[in-house]
C-alpha positions in Angstrom: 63.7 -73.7 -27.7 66.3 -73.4 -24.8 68.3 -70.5 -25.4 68.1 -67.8 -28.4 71.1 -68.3 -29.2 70.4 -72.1 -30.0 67.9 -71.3 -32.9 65.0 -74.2 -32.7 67.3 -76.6 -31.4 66.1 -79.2 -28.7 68.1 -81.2 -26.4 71.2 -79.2 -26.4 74.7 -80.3 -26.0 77.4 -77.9 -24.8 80.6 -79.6 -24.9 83.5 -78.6 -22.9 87.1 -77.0 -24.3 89.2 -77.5 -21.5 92.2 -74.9 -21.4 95.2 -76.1 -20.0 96.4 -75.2 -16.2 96.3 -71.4 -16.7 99.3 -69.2 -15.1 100.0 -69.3 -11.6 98.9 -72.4 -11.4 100.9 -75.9 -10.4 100.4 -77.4 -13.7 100.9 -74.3 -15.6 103.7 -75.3 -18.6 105.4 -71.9 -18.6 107.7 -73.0 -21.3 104.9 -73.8 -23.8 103.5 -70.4 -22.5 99.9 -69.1 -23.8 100.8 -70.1 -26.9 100.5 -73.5 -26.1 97.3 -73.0 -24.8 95.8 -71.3 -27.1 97.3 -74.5 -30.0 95.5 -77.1 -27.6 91.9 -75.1 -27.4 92.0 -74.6 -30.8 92.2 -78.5 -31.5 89.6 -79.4 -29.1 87.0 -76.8 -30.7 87.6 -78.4 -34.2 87.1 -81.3 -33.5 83.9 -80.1 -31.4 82.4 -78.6 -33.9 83.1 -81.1 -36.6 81.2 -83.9 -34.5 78.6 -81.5 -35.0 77.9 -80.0 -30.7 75.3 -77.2 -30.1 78.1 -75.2 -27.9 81.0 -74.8 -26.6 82.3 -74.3 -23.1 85.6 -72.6 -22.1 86.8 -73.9 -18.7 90.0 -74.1 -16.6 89.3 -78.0 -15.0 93.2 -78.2 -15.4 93.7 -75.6 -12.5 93.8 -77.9 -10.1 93.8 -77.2 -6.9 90.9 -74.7 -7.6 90.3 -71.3 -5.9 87.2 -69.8 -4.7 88.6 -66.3 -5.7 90.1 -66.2 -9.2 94.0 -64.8 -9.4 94.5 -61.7 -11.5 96.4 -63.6 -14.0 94.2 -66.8 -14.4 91.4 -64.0 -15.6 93.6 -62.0 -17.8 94.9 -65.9 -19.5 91.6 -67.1 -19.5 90.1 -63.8 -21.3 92.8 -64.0 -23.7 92.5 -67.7 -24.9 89.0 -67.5 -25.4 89.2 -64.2 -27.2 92.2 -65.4 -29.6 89.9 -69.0 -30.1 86.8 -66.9 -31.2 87.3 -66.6 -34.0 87.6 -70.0 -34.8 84.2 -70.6 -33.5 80.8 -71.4 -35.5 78.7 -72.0 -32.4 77.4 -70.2 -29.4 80.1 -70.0 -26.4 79.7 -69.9 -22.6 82.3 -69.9 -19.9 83.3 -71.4 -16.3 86.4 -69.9 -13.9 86.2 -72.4 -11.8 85.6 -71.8 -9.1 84.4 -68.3 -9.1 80.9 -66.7 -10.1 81.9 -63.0 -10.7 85.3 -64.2 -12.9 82.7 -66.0 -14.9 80.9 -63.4 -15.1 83.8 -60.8 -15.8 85.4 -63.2 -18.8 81.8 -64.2 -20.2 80.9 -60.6 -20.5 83.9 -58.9 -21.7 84.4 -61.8 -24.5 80.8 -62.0 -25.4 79.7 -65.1 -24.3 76.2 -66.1 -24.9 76.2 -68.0 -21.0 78.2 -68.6 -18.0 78.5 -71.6 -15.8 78.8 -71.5 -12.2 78.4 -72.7 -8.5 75.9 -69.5 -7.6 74.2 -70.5 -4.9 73.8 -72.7 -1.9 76.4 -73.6 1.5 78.7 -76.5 0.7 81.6 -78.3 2.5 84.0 -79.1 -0.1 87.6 -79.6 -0.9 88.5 -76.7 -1.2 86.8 -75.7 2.1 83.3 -73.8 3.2 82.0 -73.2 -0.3 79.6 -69.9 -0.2 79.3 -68.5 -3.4 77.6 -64.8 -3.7 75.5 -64.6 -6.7 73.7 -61.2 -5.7 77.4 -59.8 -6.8 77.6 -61.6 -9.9 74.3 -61.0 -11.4 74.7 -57.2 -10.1 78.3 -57.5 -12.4 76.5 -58.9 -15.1 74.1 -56.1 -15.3 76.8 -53.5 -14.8 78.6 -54.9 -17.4 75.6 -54.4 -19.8 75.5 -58.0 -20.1 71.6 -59.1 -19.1 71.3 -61.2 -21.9 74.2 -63.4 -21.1 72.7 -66.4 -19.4 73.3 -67.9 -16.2 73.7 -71.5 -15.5 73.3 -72.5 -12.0 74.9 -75.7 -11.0 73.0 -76.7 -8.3 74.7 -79.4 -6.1 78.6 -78.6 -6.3 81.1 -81.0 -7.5 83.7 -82.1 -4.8 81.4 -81.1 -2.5 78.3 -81.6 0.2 75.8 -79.5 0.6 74.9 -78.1 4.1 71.4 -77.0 3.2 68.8 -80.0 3.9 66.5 -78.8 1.4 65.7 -81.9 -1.5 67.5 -81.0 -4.1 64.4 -80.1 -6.1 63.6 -77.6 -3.9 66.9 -75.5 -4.0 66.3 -75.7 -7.8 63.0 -74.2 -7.6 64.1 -71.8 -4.9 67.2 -70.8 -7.2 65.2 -69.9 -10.2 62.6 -68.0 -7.8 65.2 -65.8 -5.2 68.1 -66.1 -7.5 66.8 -65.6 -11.3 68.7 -68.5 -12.3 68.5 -68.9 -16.3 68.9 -73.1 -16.4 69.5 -75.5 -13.9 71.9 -77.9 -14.0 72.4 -81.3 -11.9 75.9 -82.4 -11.3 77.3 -85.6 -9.9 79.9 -86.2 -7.0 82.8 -85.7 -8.9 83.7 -84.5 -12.7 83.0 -87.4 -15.3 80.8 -89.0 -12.7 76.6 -89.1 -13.6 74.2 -87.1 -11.5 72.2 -89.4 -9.4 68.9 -90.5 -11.5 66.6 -89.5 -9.0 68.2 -85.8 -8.2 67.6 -85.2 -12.4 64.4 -86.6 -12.3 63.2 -84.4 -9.5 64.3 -81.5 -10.7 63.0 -81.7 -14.4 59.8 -82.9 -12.6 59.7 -79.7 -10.2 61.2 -76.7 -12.5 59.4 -75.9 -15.2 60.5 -72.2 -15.8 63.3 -72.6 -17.1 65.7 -75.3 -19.0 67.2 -78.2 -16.9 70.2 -79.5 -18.1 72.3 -82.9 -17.0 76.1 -81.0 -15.6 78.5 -84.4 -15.8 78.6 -87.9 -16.4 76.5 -87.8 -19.6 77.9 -90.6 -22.4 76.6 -92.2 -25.4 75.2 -95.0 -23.0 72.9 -92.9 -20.5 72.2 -89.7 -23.1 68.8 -91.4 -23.9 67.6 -91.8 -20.7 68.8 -88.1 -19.3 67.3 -86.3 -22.3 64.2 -88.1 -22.2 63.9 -85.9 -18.9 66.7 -83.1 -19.1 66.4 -80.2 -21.9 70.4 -80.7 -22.5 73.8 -81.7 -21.5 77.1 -80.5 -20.9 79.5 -83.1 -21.7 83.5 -83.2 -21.3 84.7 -86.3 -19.9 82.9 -88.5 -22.4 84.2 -86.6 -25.4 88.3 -87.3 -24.1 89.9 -90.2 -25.6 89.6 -93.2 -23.4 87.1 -90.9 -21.8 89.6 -89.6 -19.5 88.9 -86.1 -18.7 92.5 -85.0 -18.8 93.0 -86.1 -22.2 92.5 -84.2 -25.8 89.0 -84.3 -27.6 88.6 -87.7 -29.6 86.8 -86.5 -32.7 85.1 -90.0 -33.2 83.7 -90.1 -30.0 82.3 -86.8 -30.6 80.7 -87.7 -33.5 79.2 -91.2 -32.2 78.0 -89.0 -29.7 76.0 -86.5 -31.5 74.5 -89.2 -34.2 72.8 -90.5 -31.0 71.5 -87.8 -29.9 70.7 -86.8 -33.7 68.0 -89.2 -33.2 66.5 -87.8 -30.1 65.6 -84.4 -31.3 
Protein backbone atom coordinates (compact mmCIF):
# COMPACT_ATOMS: atom_id res chain seq x y z
CA UNK A 1 0.00 0.00 0.00
CA UNK A 2 1.29 3.64 -0.75
CA UNK A 3 -1.15 5.92 0.46
CA UNK A 4 -4.66 5.24 2.39
CA UNK A 5 -6.32 6.83 0.19
CA UNK A 6 -5.17 4.42 -2.63
CA UNK A 7 -6.90 1.27 -1.05
CA UNK A 8 -4.40 -1.91 -1.76
CA UNK A 9 -3.31 -0.45 -4.87
CA UNK A 10 0.46 -0.94 -5.98
CA UNK A 11 2.34 1.04 -8.46
CA UNK A 12 0.37 4.15 -8.42
CA UNK A 13 -0.31 6.49 -11.23
CA UNK A 14 -1.27 10.11 -10.47
CA UNK A 15 -1.96 11.75 -13.66
CA UNK A 16 -1.83 15.41 -14.19
CA UNK A 17 -5.08 17.82 -15.02
CA UNK A 18 -3.38 20.80 -16.18
CA UNK A 19 -5.54 24.02 -15.65
CA UNK A 20 -5.07 26.59 -18.10
CA UNK A 21 -2.79 29.84 -17.44
CA UNK A 22 -4.66 31.06 -14.38
CA UNK A 23 -5.37 34.98 -13.92
CA UNK A 24 -2.80 37.39 -13.88
CA UNK A 25 -0.89 35.41 -15.87
CA UNK A 26 0.53 36.08 -19.65
CA UNK A 27 -1.41 33.27 -21.12
CA UNK A 28 -4.37 33.86 -19.12
CA UNK A 29 -7.65 33.96 -21.87
CA UNK A 30 -9.64 36.54 -20.07
CA UNK A 31 -12.34 36.34 -22.59
CA UNK A 32 -12.98 32.57 -22.05
CA UNK A 33 -12.67 33.61 -18.26
CA UNK A 34 -12.89 30.71 -15.38
CA UNK A 35 -15.40 29.27 -17.18
CA UNK A 36 -13.21 28.19 -19.74
CA UNK A 37 -11.10 26.75 -17.32
CA UNK A 38 -13.12 24.97 -15.46
CA UNK A 39 -14.83 23.34 -19.34
CA UNK A 40 -11.10 22.27 -20.17
CA UNK A 41 -10.25 20.48 -16.51
CA UNK A 42 -13.32 18.88 -16.61
CA UNK A 43 -12.45 17.08 -20.10
CA UNK A 44 -9.01 16.17 -19.07
CA UNK A 45 -10.38 14.43 -15.74
CA UNK A 46 -12.95 12.31 -17.85
CA UNK A 47 -10.91 11.20 -19.92
CA UNK A 48 -8.39 10.39 -16.84
CA UNK A 49 -10.52 8.51 -15.16
CA UNK A 50 -12.01 6.66 -17.95
CA UNK A 51 -8.36 5.23 -18.86
CA UNK A 52 -8.76 3.97 -15.56
CA UNK A 53 -5.54 6.42 -13.43
CA UNK A 54 -5.17 5.93 -9.53
CA UNK A 55 -5.26 9.97 -9.13
CA UNK A 56 -5.45 13.04 -10.17
CA UNK A 57 -3.23 16.05 -10.00
CA UNK A 58 -4.48 19.68 -10.21
CA UNK A 59 -1.60 21.95 -11.51
CA UNK A 60 -1.01 25.31 -13.15
CA UNK A 61 2.17 24.17 -15.75
CA UNK A 62 0.41 26.76 -18.06
CA UNK A 63 1.51 29.79 -15.82
CA UNK A 64 4.37 30.22 -17.41
CA UNK A 65 6.73 32.26 -16.40
CA UNK A 66 6.33 30.73 -12.86
CA UNK A 67 6.61 32.55 -9.39
CA UNK A 68 8.17 31.44 -6.37
CA UNK A 69 5.39 33.37 -4.44
CA UNK A 70 1.91 32.60 -5.64
CA UNK A 71 -0.36 35.92 -6.59
CA UNK A 72 -3.58 36.42 -4.63
CA UNK A 73 -5.65 35.65 -7.54
CA UNK A 74 -3.77 32.61 -9.09
CA UNK A 75 -4.86 30.96 -5.42
CA UNK A 76 -8.27 32.19 -5.27
CA UNK A 77 -8.66 30.61 -9.45
CA UNK A 78 -6.90 27.72 -8.68
CA UNK A 79 -9.07 26.98 -5.29
CA UNK A 80 -12.08 27.55 -7.30
CA UNK A 81 -11.42 25.24 -10.33
CA UNK A 82 -10.60 22.47 -8.39
CA UNK A 83 -13.42 22.93 -6.03
CA UNK A 84 -16.15 23.34 -9.01
CA UNK A 85 -14.13 19.95 -10.79
CA UNK A 86 -14.71 17.89 -7.47
CA UNK A 87 -17.38 16.84 -7.95
CA UNK A 88 -16.78 15.30 -10.98
CA UNK A 89 -14.09 13.26 -9.41
CA UNK A 90 -14.09 9.30 -8.51
CA UNK A 91 -10.50 9.27 -7.45
CA UNK A 92 -8.21 10.61 -4.84
CA UNK A 93 -6.84 14.34 -5.75
CA UNK A 94 -3.59 16.16 -4.83
CA UNK A 95 -2.37 19.55 -5.96
CA UNK A 96 0.79 21.62 -7.23
CA UNK A 97 0.91 25.83 -7.29
CA UNK A 98 3.73 25.85 -8.95
CA UNK A 99 6.00 27.16 -7.71
CA UNK A 100 5.04 27.63 -4.23
CA UNK A 101 4.99 25.14 -1.12
CA UNK A 102 2.53 27.02 1.32
CA UNK A 103 -0.08 27.84 -1.81
CA UNK A 104 0.06 24.10 -2.18
CA UNK A 105 -0.52 23.68 0.93
CA UNK A 106 -3.29 26.44 1.35
CA UNK A 107 -5.40 25.09 -1.90
CA UNK A 108 -4.73 21.27 -0.99
CA UNK A 109 -6.11 21.84 2.48
CA UNK A 110 -8.95 24.08 2.03
CA UNK A 111 -10.27 21.77 -1.01
CA UNK A 112 -9.52 18.54 0.65
CA UNK A 113 -6.98 17.11 -1.17
CA UNK A 114 -5.72 13.82 -0.15
CA UNK A 115 -1.70 15.15 -1.16
CA UNK A 116 0.24 18.08 -2.32
CA UNK A 117 3.19 18.31 -4.60
CA UNK A 118 6.00 20.58 -4.26
CA UNK A 119 9.64 21.73 -4.43
CA UNK A 120 10.15 21.69 -0.28
CA UNK A 121 13.45 21.48 0.15
CA UNK A 122 16.93 21.94 -1.08
CA UNK A 123 19.08 25.35 -2.72
CA UNK A 124 18.71 25.54 -6.50
CA UNK A 125 19.71 27.93 -9.28
CA UNK A 126 17.04 27.98 -11.67
CA UNK A 127 15.08 29.95 -14.13
CA UNK A 128 13.39 31.63 -12.28
CA UNK A 129 16.35 32.58 -10.05
CA UNK A 130 17.84 31.33 -6.44
CA UNK A 131 15.30 28.67 -5.71
CA UNK A 132 14.92 28.26 -1.60
CA UNK A 133 11.85 26.87 -0.74
CA UNK A 134 10.77 26.92 3.17
CA UNK A 135 9.02 23.83 3.99
CA UNK A 136 9.24 24.40 7.97
CA UNK A 137 6.27 27.12 6.96
CA UNK A 138 4.35 24.81 4.86
CA UNK A 139 4.17 21.81 7.01
CA UNK A 140 3.59 24.36 10.12
CA UNK A 141 0.42 25.62 7.55
CA UNK A 142 -0.59 22.21 6.97
CA UNK A 143 -0.90 21.40 10.60
CA UNK A 144 -2.65 24.77 11.35
CA UNK A 145 -4.90 24.11 8.80
CA UNK A 146 -5.87 20.80 10.54
CA UNK A 147 -4.73 19.12 7.62
CA UNK A 148 -1.85 16.39 8.93
CA UNK A 149 -3.20 13.78 6.97
CA UNK A 150 -2.81 15.51 3.70
CA UNK A 151 0.39 14.13 2.35
CA UNK A 152 3.40 15.74 1.21
CA UNK A 153 5.32 14.92 -1.92
CA UNK A 154 8.75 16.17 -2.00
CA UNK A 155 10.20 16.62 -5.39
CA UNK A 156 13.57 16.28 -4.75
CA UNK A 157 15.81 17.65 -7.62
CA UNK A 158 13.82 20.79 -9.10
CA UNK A 159 12.78 21.03 -12.72
CA UNK A 160 14.46 24.01 -14.66
CA UNK A 161 16.82 23.92 -12.25
CA UNK A 162 20.49 22.92 -10.50
CA UNK A 163 20.94 22.17 -7.39
CA UNK A 164 23.69 23.93 -5.25
CA UNK A 165 23.86 21.31 -2.50
CA UNK A 166 26.65 18.56 -3.49
CA UNK A 167 24.96 15.98 -1.60
CA UNK A 168 24.20 12.60 -4.10
CA UNK A 169 20.94 12.81 -4.76
CA UNK A 170 20.15 9.77 -2.62
CA UNK A 171 21.33 11.41 0.22
CA UNK A 172 19.05 14.61 0.07
CA UNK A 173 16.23 12.00 -0.25
CA UNK A 174 17.14 10.26 2.83
CA UNK A 175 17.91 13.51 4.61
CA UNK A 176 14.37 14.95 3.40
CA UNK A 177 12.37 12.16 4.82
CA UNK A 178 14.55 12.36 8.15
CA UNK A 179 14.83 16.53 8.87
CA UNK A 180 11.91 17.32 6.76
CA UNK A 181 9.06 14.46 7.30
CA UNK A 182 8.63 14.19 3.75
CA UNK A 183 5.61 11.66 2.96
CA UNK A 184 7.12 10.26 -0.73
CA UNK A 185 9.82 11.13 -2.76
CA UNK A 186 9.79 11.95 -5.96
CA UNK A 187 12.69 12.10 -8.81
CA UNK A 188 12.27 14.56 -11.50
CA UNK A 189 14.16 15.10 -14.72
CA UNK A 190 15.74 18.37 -16.27
CA UNK A 191 12.83 19.70 -17.69
CA UNK A 192 8.82 18.74 -17.74
CA UNK A 193 8.19 15.69 -20.10
CA UNK A 194 11.84 14.78 -19.80
CA UNK A 195 12.78 11.12 -17.77
CA UNK A 196 14.65 11.29 -14.48
CA UNK A 197 18.10 10.08 -14.96
CA UNK A 198 18.12 6.10 -14.45
CA UNK A 199 20.71 6.11 -11.94
CA UNK A 200 19.27 9.22 -9.63
CA UNK A 201 15.75 6.80 -9.43
CA UNK A 202 17.67 3.83 -8.83
CA UNK A 203 19.57 5.34 -6.01
CA UNK A 204 16.98 6.72 -4.32
CA UNK A 205 14.50 3.59 -4.33
CA UNK A 206 17.69 1.77 -3.33
CA UNK A 207 18.48 4.30 -0.29
CA UNK A 208 14.83 5.27 1.04
CA UNK A 209 12.98 2.80 2.30
CA UNK A 210 10.48 4.78 4.68
CA UNK A 211 8.49 5.97 2.58
CA UNK A 212 7.02 5.61 -1.19
CA UNK A 213 9.38 6.82 -4.07
CA UNK A 214 7.66 7.81 -6.96
CA UNK A 215 9.12 8.62 -10.78
CA UNK A 216 8.07 12.86 -11.11
CA UNK A 217 8.36 13.19 -15.24
CA UNK A 218 9.14 11.64 -18.25
CA UNK A 219 7.34 8.33 -17.50
CA UNK A 220 5.63 6.76 -20.95
CA UNK A 221 4.31 3.55 -22.02
CA UNK A 222 7.94 2.74 -23.16
CA UNK A 223 10.06 3.14 -19.87
CA UNK A 224 6.92 2.50 -17.17
CA UNK A 225 8.25 -1.16 -16.81
CA UNK A 226 11.53 -0.40 -16.05
CA UNK A 227 10.75 2.74 -13.51
CA UNK A 228 8.12 0.66 -11.55
CA UNK A 229 10.16 -2.29 -11.38
CA UNK A 230 12.13 0.19 -8.92
CA UNK A 231 9.72 3.18 -8.19
CA UNK A 232 6.33 2.68 -5.99
CA UNK A 233 4.51 5.08 -8.67
CA UNK A 234 4.43 7.72 -11.20
CA UNK A 235 3.05 10.99 -11.96
CA UNK A 236 2.52 11.27 -15.54
CA UNK A 237 1.33 14.46 -17.76
CA UNK A 238 3.20 14.82 -20.74
CA UNK A 239 2.77 11.25 -21.96
CA UNK A 240 -0.99 11.33 -21.57
CA UNK A 241 -1.26 14.78 -24.21
CA UNK A 242 -1.95 14.07 -27.63
CA UNK A 243 1.23 13.85 -29.59
CA UNK A 244 2.59 13.76 -26.17
CA UNK A 245 3.00 17.34 -26.15
CA UNK A 246 2.51 18.68 -22.69
CA UNK A 247 0.58 21.71 -23.78
CA UNK A 248 -2.03 19.77 -25.50
CA UNK A 249 -5.51 18.18 -24.11
CA UNK A 250 -5.57 14.60 -22.52
CA UNK A 251 -5.68 11.86 -25.38
CA UNK A 252 -8.09 9.29 -23.85
CA UNK A 253 -6.42 6.38 -25.91
CA UNK A 254 -3.20 7.07 -24.80
CA UNK A 255 -4.45 7.00 -21.32
CA UNK A 256 -5.83 3.87 -21.61
CA UNK A 257 -2.79 2.08 -23.50
CA UNK A 258 -1.10 3.41 -20.72
CA UNK A 259 -2.81 1.93 -17.82
CA UNK A 260 -3.42 -1.64 -19.59
CA UNK A 261 0.49 -1.72 -19.33
CA UNK A 262 0.77 -1.02 -16.15
CA UNK A 263 -2.45 -3.24 -15.54
CA UNK A 264 0.03 -5.93 -15.95
CA UNK A 265 2.62 -4.78 -13.46
CA UNK A 266 0.61 -4.78 -10.38
Amino acid sequence: MVFACFGDKKKVVIAMAHIGALPGTPNYDAAGGMGKLVEGVLADVEKLQAGGVDAIMFGNENDRPYVFKAPPEGIAAMTAVVEAVKPSLTVPFGVNYLWDPTASVSIGAVTGASFVREIFTGLFASDMGLWQPDCAAAARLRRNLGRPDMKMLFNINAEFAHSLDQRPIELRARSAVFSSMADAILVSGPLTGQPAEASHLKAVCETVKDVPVFANTGVNIDNVRDILSLAGGVVIGTHFKVDGNTWNAVDGARVKRFMDVVATLR
